[in-house]
C-alpha positions as CSV (number, residue, x, y, z in Angstrom):
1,X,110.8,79.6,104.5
2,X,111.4,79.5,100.8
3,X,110.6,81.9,98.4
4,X,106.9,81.1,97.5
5,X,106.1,80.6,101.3
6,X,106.8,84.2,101.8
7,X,105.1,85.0,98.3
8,X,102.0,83.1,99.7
9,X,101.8,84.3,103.0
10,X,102.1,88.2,101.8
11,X,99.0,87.2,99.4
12,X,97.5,85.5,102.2
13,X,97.9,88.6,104.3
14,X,96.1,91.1,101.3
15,X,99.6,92.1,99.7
16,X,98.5,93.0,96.0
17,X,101.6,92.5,94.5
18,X,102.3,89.3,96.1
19,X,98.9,88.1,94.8
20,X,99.5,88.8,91.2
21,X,103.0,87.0,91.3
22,X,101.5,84.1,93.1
23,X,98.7,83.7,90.4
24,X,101.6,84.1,87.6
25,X,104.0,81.6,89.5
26,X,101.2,79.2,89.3
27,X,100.1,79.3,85.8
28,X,104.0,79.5,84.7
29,X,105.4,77.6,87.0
30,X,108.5,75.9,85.7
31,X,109.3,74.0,88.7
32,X,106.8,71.8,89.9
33,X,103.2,71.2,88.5
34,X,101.2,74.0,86.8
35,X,98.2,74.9,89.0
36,X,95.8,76.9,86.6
37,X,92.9,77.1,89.5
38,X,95.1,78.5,91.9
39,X,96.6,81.2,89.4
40,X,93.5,81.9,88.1
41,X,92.1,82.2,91.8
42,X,94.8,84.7,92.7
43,X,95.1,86.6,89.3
44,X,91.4,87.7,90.2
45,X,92.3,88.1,93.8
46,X,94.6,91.2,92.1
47,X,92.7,92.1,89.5
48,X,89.2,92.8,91.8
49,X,91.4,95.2,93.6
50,X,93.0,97.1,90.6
51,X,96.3,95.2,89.8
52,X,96.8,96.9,86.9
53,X,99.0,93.4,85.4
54,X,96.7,90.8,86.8
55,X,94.1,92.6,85.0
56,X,96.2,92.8,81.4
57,X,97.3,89.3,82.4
58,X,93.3,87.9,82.7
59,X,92.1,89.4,79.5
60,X,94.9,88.3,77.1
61,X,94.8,84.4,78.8
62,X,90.8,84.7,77.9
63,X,91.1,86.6,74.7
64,X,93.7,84.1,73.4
65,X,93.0,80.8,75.9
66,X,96.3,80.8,77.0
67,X,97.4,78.5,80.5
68,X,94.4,76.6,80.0
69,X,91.8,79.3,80.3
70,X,88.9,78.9,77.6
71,X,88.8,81.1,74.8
72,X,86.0,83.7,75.4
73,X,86.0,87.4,74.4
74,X,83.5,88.2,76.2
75,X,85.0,87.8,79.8
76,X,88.2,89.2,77.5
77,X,86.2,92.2,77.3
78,X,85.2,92.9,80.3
79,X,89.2,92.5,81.7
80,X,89.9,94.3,79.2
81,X,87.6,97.2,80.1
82,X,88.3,96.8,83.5
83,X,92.3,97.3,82.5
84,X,91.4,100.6,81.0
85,X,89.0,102.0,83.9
86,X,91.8,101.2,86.3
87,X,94.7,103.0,84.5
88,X,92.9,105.9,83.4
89,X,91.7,106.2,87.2
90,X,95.2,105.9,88.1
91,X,96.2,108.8,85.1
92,X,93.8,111.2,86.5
93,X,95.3,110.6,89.4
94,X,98.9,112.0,88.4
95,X,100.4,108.3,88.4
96,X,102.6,109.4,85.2
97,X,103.2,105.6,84.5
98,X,99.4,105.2,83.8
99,X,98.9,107.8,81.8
100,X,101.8,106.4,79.2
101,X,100.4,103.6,79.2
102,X,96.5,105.2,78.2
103,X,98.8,107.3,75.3
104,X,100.8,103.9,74.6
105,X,96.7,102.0,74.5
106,X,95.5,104.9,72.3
107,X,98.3,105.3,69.7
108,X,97.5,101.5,69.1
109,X,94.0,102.5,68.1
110,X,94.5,105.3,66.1
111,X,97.1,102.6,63.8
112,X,93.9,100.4,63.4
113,X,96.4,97.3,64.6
114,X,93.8,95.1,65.9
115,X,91.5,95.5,63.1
């Protein structure tokens, strides 16, 4: 088997990771035809069980209708939210990873850079 055989039988078989590189492979792909319904299918495989990436990786393709996703800030939003639920879960947690990243996420707002 080649590499995205295994990749696609460990998504097949629930592996998170596996699911969120699948559904990046497909939507980047730079061998072989892009395939943005199956990256899309397996980036929200990920992201409805917490993949922290497939989440980010949703909300900026809707916020800025990258890969052929449509432009809308609304479902942004809500991956968006969903981002930040899911790494300050994982910060109360202990996971020391997540809560840099909720400091990194909140020293942004505080410097007004998206406004």
């Amino acid at each position: 088997m080649d590499e995205i055989e295994d990749l696609f039988e460990n998504a097949l078989n629930g592996d998170l990771a596996a699911q969120a590189n699948l559904g990046l492979i497909y939507l980047k792909r730079d061998t072989g035809p892009q395939d943005f319904q199956q990256g899309k299918y397996w980036l929200e495989k990920a992201a409805r069980r917490g993949d922290t990436r497939a989440l980010r990786v949703l909300a900026t393709c809707f916020q800025f209708g990258h890969y052929g996703f449509p432009q809308n800030q609304d479902i942004a939003n809500h991956w968006w939210y969903m981002h930040h639920r899911q790494l300050k879960n994982r910060a109360d947690a202990g996971d020391n990873d997540a809560e840099r990243a909720m400091k990194l996420l909140s020293d942004i707002a505080k410097e007004d850079r998206f406004k």
